[in-house]
C-alpha positions as CSV (number, residue, x, y, z in Angstrom):
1,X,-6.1,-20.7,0.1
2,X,-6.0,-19.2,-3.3
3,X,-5.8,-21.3,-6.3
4,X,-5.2,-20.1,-9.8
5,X,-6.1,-23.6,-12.2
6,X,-5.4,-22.3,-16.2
7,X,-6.8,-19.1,-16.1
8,X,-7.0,-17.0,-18.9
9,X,-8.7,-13.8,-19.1
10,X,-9.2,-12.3,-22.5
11,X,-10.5,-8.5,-22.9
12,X,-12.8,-7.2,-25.7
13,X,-10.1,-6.7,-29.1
14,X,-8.4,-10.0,-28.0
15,X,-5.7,-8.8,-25.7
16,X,-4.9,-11.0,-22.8
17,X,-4.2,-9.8,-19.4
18,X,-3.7,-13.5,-18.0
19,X,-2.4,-16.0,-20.5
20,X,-2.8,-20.5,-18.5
21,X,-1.9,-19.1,-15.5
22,X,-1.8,-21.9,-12.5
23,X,-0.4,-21.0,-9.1
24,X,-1.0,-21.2,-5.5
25,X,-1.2,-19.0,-2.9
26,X,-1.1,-20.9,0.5
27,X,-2.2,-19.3,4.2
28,X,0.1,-17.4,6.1
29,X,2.1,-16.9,3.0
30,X,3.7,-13.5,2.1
31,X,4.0,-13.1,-2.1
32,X,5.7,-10.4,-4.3
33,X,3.8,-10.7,-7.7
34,X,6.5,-8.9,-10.1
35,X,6.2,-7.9,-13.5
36,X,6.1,-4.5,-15.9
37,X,3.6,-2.7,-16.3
38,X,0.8,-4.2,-18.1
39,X,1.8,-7.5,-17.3
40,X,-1.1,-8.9,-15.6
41,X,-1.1,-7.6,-12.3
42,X,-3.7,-6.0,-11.8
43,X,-5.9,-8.4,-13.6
44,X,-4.9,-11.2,-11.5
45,X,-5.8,-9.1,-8.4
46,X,-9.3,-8.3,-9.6
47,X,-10.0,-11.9,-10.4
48,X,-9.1,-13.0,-7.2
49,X,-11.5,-10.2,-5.7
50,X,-13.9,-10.8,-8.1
51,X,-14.3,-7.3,-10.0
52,X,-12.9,-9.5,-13.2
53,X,-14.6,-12.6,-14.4
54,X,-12.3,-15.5,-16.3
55,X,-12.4,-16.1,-19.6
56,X,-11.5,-19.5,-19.0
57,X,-10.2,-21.6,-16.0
58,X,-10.7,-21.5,-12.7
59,X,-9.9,-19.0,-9.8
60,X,-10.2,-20.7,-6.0
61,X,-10.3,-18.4,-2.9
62,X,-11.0,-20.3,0.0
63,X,-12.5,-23.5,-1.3
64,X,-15.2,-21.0,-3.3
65,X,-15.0,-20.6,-7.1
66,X,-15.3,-17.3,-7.3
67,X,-16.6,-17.2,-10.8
68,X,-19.5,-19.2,-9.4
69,X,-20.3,-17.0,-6.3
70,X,-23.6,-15.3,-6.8
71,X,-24.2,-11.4,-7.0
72,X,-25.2,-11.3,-3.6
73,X,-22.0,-13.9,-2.2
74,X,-19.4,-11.9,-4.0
75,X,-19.6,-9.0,-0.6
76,X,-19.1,-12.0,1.6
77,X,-16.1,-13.0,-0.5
78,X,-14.9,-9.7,-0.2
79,X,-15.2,-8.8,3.2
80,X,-12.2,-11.7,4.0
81,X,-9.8,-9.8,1.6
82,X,-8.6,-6.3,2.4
83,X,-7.9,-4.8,-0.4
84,X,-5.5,-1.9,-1.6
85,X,-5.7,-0.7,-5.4
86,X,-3.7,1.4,-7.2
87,X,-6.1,4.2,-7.1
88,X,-7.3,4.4,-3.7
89,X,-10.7,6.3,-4.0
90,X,-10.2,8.3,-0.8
91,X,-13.5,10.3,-0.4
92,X,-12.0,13.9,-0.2
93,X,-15.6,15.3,1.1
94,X,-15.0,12.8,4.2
95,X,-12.6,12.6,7.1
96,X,-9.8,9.9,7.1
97,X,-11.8,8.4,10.0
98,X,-15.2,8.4,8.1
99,X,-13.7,6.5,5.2
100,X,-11.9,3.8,7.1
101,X,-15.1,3.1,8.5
102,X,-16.7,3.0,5.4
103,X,-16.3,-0.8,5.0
104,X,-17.8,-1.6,8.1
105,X,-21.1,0.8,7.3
106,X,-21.8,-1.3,4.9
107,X,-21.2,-4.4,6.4
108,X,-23.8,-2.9,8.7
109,X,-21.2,-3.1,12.0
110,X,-22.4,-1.8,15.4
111,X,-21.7,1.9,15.4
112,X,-19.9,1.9,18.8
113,X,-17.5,-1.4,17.6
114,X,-17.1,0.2,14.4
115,X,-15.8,3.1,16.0
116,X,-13.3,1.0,18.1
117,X,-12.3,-1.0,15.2
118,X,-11.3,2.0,13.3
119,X,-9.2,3.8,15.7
120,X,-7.6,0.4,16.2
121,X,-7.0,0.1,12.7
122,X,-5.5,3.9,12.5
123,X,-2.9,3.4,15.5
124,X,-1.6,0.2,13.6
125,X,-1.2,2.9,10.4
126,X,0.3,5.5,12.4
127,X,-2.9,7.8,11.7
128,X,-4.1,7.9,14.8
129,X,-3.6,11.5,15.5
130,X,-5.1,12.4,11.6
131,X,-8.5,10.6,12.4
132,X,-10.0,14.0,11.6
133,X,-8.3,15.2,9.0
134,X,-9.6,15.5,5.3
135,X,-7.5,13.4,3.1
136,X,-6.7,16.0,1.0
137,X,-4.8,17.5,3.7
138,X,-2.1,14.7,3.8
139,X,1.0,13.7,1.9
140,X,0.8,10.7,-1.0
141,X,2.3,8.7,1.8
142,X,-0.2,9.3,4.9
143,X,-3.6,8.4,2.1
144,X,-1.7,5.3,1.4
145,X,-1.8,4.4,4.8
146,X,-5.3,5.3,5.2
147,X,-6.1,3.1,2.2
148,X,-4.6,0.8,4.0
149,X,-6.3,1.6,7.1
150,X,-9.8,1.1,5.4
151,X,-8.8,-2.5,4.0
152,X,-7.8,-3.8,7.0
153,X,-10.7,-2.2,9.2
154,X,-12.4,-5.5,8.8
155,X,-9.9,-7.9,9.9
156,X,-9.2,-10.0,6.7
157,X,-7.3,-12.8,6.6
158,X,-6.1,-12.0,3.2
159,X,-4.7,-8.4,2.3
160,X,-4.2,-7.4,-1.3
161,X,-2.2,-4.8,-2.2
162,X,-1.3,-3.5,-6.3
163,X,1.6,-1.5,-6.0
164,X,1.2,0.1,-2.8
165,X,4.8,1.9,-2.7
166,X,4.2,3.5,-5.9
167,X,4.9,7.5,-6.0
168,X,5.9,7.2,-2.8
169,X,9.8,8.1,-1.9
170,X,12.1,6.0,-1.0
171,X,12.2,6.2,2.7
172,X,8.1,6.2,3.1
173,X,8.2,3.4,0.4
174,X,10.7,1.4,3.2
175,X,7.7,2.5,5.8
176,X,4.7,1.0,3.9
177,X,6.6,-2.6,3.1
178,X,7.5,-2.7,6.5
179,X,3.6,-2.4,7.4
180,X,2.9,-4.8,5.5
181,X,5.7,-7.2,6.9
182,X,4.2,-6.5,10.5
183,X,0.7,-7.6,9.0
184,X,2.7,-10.6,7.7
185,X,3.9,-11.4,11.2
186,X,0.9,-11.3,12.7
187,X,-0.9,-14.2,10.6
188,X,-2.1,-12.4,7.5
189,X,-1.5,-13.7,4.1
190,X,-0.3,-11.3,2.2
191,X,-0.3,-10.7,-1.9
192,X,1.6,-7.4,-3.3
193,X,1.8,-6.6,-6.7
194,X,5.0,-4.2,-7.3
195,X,7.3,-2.7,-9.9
196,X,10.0,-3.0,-7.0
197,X,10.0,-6.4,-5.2
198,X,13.9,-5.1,-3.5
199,X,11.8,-3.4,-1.3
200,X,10.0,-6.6,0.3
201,X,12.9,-9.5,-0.5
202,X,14.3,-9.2,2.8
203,X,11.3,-10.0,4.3
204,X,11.6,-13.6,3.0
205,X,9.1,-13.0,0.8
206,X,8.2,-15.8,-2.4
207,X,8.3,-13.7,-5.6
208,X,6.9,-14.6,-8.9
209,X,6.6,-13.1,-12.1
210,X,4.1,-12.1,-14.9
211,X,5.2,-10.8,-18.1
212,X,2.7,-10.0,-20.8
213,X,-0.4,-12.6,-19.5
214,X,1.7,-15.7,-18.7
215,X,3.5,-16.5,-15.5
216,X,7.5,-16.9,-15.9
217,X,8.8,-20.1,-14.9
């Protein structure tokens, strides 16, 4: 489903944030991508999104080349990966509701489905009853799960997520990879990039490993 052939991606200075990296992500799979920080995570993520383009190599999502997808392409790419950054970009001027159904705005989703789609994707949270509260007015835990809420609004059959248990404690970190194991049980593939893989090992889950560009055997 996701195919990573020798990629390299070099930044302005000469630093590399990926290093020959080849691997495979296959459907229905759930994957811990481990490493420090600075080790490529992130990188790898937005090349696989594409918000990064390779320096050299290939990146595969779905039989596409994403480095060869078109301007206009790249939102169709995207709207098959939900995707959870380490900055979420709540809008703190809009309700929780309005921003998880800002993904389906622009997608240009009938308003009445929308709305469905949204509440559907709140209950599965555990937001349901915060659908009009500002995001302001929640704890570090709660936006996480309405960042999550928002990338999953659309159904993807991929869901990305770069370190989504971080400043969280330890009991709501527990909560979040167990949301993420349910959306692993239902069909979803499922990439996480975390500092703490114990949290999501005894889900079964593959783990790999980046350290400084280049993947560890």
């Amino acid at each position: 489903m996701i195919r990573f052939e020798r990629v390299t991606k070099r930044y302005p200075g000469g630093h590399e944030g990926l290093s020959d990296v080849s691997l495979e992500i296959r459907h229905g799979e759930l994957l811990v991508l481990a490493g420090h920080s600075g080790a490529g995570k992130s990188t790898l993520i937005k090349l696989i999104a594409g918000l990064e383009k390779p320096t050299a190599g290939k990146v595969w999502v779905s039989g596409q080349d994403v480095d060869g997808l078109r301007p206009n392409q790249l939102p169709y790419l995207r709207r098959s990966l939900g995707l959870v950054m380490q900055e979420h970009r709540l809008l703190m001027d809009r309700t929780v509701f309005d921003n998880v159904m800002l993904p389906l705005l622009v997608t240009g989703y009938p308003p009445a489905d929308a709305a469905k789609r949204v509440r559907v994707a709140l209950e599965k949270v555990g937001l349901a009853q915060f659908e009009r509260a500002m995001p302001v007015t929640l704890s570090g835990g709660e936006q996480q799960r309405a960042a999550i809420a928002r990338a999953i609004v659309n159904r993807p059959s991929v869901l990305i997520a770069d370190e989504p248990t971080a400043h969280l404690d330890p009991a709501y970190a527990r909560e979040i990879a167990a949301l993420f194991r349910s959306f692993h049980a239902a069909g979803v593939t499922i990439l996480l990039a975390t500092h703490d893989d114990t949290l999501f090992s005894p889900y079964g889950a593959r783990r790999i490993e980046l350290a400084k560009g280049k993947l560890l055997p």
